[in-house]
GUROLUM-567017 format. One line per field, with one value per atom (N, C-alpha, C): residue in one letter; atom name; x, y, z. Coordinates in Angstrom, 2 decimals. Example, Ala and Ser with C-alpha at 12.3 -4.5 7.8 and 13.67 -1.06 7.14 Angstrom:
residu c(a,a,a,s,s,s)
atome c(N,CA,C,N,CA,C)
px c(13.19,12.30,13.20,12.85,13.67,12.90)
py c(-5.69,-4.50,-3.30,-2.25,-1.06,0.03)
pz c(7.80,7.80,7.80,7.08,7.14,7.87)
***
This chain:
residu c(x,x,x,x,x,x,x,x,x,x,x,x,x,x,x,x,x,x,x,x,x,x,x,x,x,x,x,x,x,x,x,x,x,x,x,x,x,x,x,x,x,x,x,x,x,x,x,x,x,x,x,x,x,x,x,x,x,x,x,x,x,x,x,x,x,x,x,x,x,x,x,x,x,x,x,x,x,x,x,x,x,x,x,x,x,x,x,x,x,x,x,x,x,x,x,x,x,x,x,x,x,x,x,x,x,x,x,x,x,x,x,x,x,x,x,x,x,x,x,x,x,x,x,x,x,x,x,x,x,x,x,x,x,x,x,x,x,x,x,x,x,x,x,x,x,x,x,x,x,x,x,x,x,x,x,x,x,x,x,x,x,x,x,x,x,x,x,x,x,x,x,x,x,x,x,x,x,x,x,x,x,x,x,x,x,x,x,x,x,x,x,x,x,x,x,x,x,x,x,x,x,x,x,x,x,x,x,x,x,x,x,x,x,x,x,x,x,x,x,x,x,x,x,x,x,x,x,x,x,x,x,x,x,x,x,x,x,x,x,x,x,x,x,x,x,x,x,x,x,x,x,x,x,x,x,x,x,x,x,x,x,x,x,x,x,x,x,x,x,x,x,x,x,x,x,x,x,x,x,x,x,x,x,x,x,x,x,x,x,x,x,x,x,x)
atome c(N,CA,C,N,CA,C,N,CA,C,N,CA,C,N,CA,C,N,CA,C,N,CA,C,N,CA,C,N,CA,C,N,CA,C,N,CA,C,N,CA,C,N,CA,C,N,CA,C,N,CA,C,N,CA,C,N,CA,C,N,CA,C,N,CA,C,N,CA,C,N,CA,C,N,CA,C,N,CA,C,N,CA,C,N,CA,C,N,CA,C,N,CA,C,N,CA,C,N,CA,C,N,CA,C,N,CA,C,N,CA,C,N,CA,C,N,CA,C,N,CA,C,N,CA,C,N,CA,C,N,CA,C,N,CA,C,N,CA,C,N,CA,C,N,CA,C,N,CA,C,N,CA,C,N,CA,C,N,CA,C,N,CA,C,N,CA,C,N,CA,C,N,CA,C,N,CA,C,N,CA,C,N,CA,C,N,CA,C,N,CA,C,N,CA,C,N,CA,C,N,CA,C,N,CA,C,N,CA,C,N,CA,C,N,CA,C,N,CA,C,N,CA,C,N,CA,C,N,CA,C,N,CA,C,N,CA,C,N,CA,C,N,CA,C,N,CA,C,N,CA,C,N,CA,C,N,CA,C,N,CA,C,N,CA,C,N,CA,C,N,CA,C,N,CA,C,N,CA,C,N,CA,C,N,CA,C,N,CA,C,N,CA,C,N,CA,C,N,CA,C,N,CA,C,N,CA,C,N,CA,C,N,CA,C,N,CA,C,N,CA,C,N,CA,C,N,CA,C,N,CA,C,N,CA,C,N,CA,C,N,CA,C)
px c(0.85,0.00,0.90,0.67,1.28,-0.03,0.64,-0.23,0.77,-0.23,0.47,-1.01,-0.45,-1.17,-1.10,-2.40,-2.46,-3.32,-2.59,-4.09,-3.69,-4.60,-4.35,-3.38,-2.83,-1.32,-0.40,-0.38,1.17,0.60,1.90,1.67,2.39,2.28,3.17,3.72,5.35,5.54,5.29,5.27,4.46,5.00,4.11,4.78,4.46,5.56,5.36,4.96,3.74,3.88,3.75,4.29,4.81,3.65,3.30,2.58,1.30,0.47,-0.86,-1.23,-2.20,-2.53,-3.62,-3.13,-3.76,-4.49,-4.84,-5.03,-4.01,-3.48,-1.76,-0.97,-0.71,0.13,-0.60,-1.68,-2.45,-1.95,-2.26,-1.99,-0.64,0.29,1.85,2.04,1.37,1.54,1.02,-0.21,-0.48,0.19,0.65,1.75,3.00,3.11,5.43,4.94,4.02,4.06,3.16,1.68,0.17,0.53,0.47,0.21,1.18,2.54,3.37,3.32,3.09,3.02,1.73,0.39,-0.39,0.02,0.69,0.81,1.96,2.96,4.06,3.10,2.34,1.22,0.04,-0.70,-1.27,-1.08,-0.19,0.25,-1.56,-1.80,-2.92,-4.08,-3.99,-5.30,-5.76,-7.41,-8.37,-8.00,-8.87,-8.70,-9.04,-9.85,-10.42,-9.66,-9.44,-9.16,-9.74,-9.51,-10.17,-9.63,-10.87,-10.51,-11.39,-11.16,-12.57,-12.98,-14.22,-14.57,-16.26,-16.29,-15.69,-14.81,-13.29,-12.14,-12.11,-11.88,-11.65,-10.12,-9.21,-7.71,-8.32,-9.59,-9.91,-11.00,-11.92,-12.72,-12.20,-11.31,-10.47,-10.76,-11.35,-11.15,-10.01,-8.67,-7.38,-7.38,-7.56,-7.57,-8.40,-9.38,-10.44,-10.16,-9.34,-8.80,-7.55,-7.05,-5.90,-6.44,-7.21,-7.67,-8.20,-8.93,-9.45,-8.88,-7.16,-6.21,-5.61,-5.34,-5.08,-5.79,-6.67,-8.02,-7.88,-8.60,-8.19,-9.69,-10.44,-11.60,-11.53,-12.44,-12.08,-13.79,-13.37,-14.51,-14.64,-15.77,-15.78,-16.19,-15.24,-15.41,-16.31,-17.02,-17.50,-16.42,-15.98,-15.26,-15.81,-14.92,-15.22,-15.79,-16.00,-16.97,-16.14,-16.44,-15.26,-15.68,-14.46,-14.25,-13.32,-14.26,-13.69,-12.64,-12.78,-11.51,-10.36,-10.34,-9.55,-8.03,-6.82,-6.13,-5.34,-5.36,-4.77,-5.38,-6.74,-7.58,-7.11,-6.97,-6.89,-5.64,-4.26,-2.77,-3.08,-3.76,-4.02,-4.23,-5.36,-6.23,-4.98,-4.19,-3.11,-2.27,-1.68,-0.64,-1.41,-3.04,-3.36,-3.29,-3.60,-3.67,-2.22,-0.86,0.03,0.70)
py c(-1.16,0.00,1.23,2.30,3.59,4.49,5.32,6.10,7.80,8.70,10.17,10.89,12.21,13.59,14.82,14.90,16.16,16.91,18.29,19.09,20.32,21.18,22.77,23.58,22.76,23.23,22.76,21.68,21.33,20.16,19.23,17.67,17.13,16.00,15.03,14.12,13.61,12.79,11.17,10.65,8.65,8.26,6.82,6.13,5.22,3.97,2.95,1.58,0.60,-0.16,-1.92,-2.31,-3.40,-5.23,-4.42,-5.33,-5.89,-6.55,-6.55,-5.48,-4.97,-3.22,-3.86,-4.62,-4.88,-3.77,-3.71,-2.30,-1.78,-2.94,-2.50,-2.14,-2.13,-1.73,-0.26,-0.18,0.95,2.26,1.70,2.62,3.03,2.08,2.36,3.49,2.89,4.48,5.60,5.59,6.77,7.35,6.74,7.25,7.94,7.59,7.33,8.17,8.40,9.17,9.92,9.03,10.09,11.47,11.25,12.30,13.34,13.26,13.75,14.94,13.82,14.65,15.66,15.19,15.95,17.48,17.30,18.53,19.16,18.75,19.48,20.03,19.89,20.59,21.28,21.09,21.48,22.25,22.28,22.47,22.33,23.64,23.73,23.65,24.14,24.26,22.75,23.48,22.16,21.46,20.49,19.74,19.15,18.06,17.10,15.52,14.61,13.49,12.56,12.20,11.00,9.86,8.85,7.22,6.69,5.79,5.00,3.95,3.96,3.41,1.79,1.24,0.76,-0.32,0.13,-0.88,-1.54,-2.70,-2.66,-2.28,-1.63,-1.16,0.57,1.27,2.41,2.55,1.54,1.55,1.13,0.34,-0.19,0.73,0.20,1.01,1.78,1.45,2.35,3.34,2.86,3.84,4.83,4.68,5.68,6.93,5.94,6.92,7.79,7.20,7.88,9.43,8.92,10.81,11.32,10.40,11.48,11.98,11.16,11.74,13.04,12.56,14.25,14.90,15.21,16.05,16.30,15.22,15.17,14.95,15.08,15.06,14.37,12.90,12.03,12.26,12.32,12.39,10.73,10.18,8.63,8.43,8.10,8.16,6.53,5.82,4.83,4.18,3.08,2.14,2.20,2.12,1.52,2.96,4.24,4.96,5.69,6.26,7.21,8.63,9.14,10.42,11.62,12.08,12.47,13.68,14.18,15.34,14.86,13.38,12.87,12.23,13.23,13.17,11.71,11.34,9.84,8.88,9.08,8.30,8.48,9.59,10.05,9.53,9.77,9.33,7.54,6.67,5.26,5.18,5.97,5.71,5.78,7.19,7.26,6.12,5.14,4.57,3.06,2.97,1.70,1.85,2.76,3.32,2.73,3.53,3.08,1.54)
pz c(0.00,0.00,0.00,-0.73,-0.68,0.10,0.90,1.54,0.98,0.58,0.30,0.93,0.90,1.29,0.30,-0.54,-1.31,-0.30,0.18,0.66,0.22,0.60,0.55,0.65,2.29,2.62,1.86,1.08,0.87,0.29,0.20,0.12,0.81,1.26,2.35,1.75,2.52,2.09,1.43,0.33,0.85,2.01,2.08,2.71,2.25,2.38,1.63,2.60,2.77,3.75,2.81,3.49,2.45,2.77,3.93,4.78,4.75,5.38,4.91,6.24,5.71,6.62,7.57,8.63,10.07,10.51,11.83,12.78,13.54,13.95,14.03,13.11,12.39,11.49,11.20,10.75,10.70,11.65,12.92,13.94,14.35,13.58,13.95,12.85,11.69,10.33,10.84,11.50,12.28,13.43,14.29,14.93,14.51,13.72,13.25,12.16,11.16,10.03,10.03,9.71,9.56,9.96,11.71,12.15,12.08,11.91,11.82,10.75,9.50,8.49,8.83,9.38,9.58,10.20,11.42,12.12,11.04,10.28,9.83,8.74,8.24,7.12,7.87,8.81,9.45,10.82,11.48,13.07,13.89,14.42,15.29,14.91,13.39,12.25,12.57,12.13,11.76,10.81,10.26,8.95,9.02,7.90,7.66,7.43,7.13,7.08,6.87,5.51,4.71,4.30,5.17,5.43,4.39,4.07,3.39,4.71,4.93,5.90,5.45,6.06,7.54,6.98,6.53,6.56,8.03,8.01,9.99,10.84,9.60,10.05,10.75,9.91,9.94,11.11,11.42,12.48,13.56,13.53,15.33,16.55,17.47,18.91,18.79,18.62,19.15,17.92,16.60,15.82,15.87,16.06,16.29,17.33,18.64,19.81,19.22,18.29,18.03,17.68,16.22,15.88,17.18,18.13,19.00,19.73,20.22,20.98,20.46,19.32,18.61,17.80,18.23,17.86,16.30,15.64,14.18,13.78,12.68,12.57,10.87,11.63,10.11,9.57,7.94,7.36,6.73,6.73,6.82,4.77,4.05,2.80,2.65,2.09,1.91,0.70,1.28,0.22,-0.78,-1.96,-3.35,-4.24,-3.49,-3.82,-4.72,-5.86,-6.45,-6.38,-6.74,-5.68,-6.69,-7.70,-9.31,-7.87,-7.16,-6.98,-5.84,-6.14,-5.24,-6.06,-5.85,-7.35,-6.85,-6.03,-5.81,-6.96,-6.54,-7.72,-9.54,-9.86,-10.83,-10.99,-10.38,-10.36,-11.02,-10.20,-10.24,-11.51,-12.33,-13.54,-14.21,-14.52,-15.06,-15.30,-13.89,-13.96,-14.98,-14.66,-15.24,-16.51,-17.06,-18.81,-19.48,-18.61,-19.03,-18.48)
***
């Protein structure tokens, strides 16, 4: 899985996880990177955060506590759903073409 960040502020670095995406593993990317990158693009500011949900790496008890530990406010995207201004999506279409 590649995980990146296009927002308003900036873009974030990927990250690359090589693994099958547990809730652990989930929550260690959110620890060690997510959030990181979050506050270095965001600091105190609000912001939104989009999961596709209900993955069960994205619904987990601890994950859930995590955004709420650091007051992060997830918007719950529905799997599978497409999402024409979501340029990750668009990047994918690209790479399948070629």
């Amino acid at each position: 899985m590649i995980w990146g960040a296009v927002t308003s502020a900036g873009v974030g670095p990927l990250c690359f996880v090589k693994s099958k995406v547990s809730a652990a593993v989930y929550q260690d990317n959110l620890e060690h990177f997510i959030f990181l990158s979050a506050d270095k693009l965001y600091g105190d500011a609000d912001f939104l955060f989009q999961q596709d949900f209900p993955a069960p790496a994205h619904s987990a008890k601890n994950t859930v506590k995590g955004f709420v530990d650091h007051d992060i406010t997830v918007l719950h995207w529905p799997a599978n759903m497409p999402d024409p201004l979501n340029p990750t999506e668009n990047l994918r279409d690209i790479f399948k073409i070629k």
